[in-house]
C-alpha positions as CSV (number, residue, x, y, z in Angstrom):
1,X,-7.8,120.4,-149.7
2,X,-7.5,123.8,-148.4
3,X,-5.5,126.7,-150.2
4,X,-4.2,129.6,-148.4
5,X,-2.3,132.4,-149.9
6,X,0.2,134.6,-148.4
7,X,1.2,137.9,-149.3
8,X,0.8,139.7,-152.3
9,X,1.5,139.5,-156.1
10,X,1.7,135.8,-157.9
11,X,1.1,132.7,-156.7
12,X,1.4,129.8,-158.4
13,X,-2.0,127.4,-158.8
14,X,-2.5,123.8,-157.0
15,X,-4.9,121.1,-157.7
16,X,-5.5,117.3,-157.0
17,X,-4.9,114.7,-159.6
18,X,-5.1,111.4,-158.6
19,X,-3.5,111.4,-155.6
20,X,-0.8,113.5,-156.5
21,X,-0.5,117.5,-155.5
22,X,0.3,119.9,-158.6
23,X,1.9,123.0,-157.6
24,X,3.3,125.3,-160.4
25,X,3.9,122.4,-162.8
26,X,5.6,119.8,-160.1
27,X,3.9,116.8,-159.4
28,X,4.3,115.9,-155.7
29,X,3.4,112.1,-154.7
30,X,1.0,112.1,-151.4
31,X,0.6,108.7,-151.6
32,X,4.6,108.2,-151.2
33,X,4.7,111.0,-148.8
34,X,5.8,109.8,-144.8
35,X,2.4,108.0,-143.8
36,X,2.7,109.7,-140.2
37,X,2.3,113.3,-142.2
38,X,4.0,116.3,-142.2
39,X,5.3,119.2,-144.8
40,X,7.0,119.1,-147.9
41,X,8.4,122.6,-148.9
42,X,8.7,124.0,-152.6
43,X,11.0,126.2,-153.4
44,X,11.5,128.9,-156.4
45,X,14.6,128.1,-158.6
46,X,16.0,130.3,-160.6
47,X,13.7,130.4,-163.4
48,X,10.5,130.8,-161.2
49,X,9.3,127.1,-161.4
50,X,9.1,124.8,-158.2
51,X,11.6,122.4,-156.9
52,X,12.3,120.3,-153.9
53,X,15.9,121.6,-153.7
54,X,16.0,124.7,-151.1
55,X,16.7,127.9,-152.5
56,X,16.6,131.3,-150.9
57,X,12.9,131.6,-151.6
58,X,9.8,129.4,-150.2
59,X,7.1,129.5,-152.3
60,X,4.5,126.8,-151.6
61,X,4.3,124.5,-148.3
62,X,2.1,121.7,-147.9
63,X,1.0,120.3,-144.9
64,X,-0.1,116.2,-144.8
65,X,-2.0,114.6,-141.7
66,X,-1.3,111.4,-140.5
67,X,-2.6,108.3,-142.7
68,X,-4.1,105.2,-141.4
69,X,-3.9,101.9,-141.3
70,X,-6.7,99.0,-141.9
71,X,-6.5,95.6,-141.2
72,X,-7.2,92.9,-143.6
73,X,-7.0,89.2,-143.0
74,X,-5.9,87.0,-146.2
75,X,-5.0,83.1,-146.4
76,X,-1.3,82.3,-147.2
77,X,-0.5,79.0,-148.3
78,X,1.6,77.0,-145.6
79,X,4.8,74.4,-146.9
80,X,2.6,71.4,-146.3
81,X,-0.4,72.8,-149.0
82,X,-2.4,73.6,-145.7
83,X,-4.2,77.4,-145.7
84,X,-3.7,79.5,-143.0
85,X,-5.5,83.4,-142.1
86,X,-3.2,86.3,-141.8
87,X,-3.3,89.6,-140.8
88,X,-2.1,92.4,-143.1
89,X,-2.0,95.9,-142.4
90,X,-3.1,98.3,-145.1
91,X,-1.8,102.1,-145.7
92,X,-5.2,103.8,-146.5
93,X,-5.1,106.8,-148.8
94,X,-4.3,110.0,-147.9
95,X,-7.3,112.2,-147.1
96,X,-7.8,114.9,-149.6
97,X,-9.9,116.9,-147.7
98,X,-7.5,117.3,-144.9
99,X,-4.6,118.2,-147.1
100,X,-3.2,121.9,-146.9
101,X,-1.2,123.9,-148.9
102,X,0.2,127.5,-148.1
103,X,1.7,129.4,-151.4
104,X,3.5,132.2,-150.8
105,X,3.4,135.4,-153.2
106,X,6.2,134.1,-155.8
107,X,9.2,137.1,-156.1
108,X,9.7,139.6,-159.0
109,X,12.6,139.7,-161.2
110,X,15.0,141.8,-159.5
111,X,14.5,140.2,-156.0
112,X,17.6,138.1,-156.2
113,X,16.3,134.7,-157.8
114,X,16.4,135.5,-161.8
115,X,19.6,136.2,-163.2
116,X,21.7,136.7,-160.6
117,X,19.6,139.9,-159.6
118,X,20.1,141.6,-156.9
């Protein structure tokens, strides 16, 4: 996984865990993410902490690549008793090297977010 930070000031931290993304305290499930990739944004609610909701501040956004699928052939059982092969496709993992996550520099009370700030 790669980490880039941008701007200036606090960020919050993110790590792996089992196939799930921590950023600032929310879990975020890559394995139940769209299997074509993509982003998933994080926002900054009112209180600082991340949520999926958009607010008027971005502060992390994660970037997925595409998954892929393997083949695996398995015997299903026919009405008669007799066994038969079948092809099943398989979602493999996402990748954990190729996952990327941009945090932005989290905002400072006054900037709007806490309290009704402005």
């Amino acid at each position: 996984m790669t980490v880039e930070r941008v701007g200036e000031g606090r960020f919050w931290e993110a790590h792996l865990e089992s196939g799930r993304l921590v950023v600032g305290g929310l879990e975020v499930d890559l394995e139940g993410a769209d299997p074509l990739g993509g982003r998933i944004y994080l926002y900054v609610d009112a209180e600082g902490a991340p949520t999926l909701e958009p607010t008027g501040w971005l502060g992390a956004e994660v970037v997925l690549p595409p998954r892929r699928y393997t083949t695996e052939v398995v015997e299903v059982l026919g009405p008669e008793g007799e066994v038969y092969p079948m092809s099943v496709q398989k979602l493999e993992p996402v990748n954990p090297e190729l996952v990327a996550v941009r945090l932005f520099a989290l905002p400072e009370r006054g900037q709007g977010l806490y309290g009704g700030e402005a």
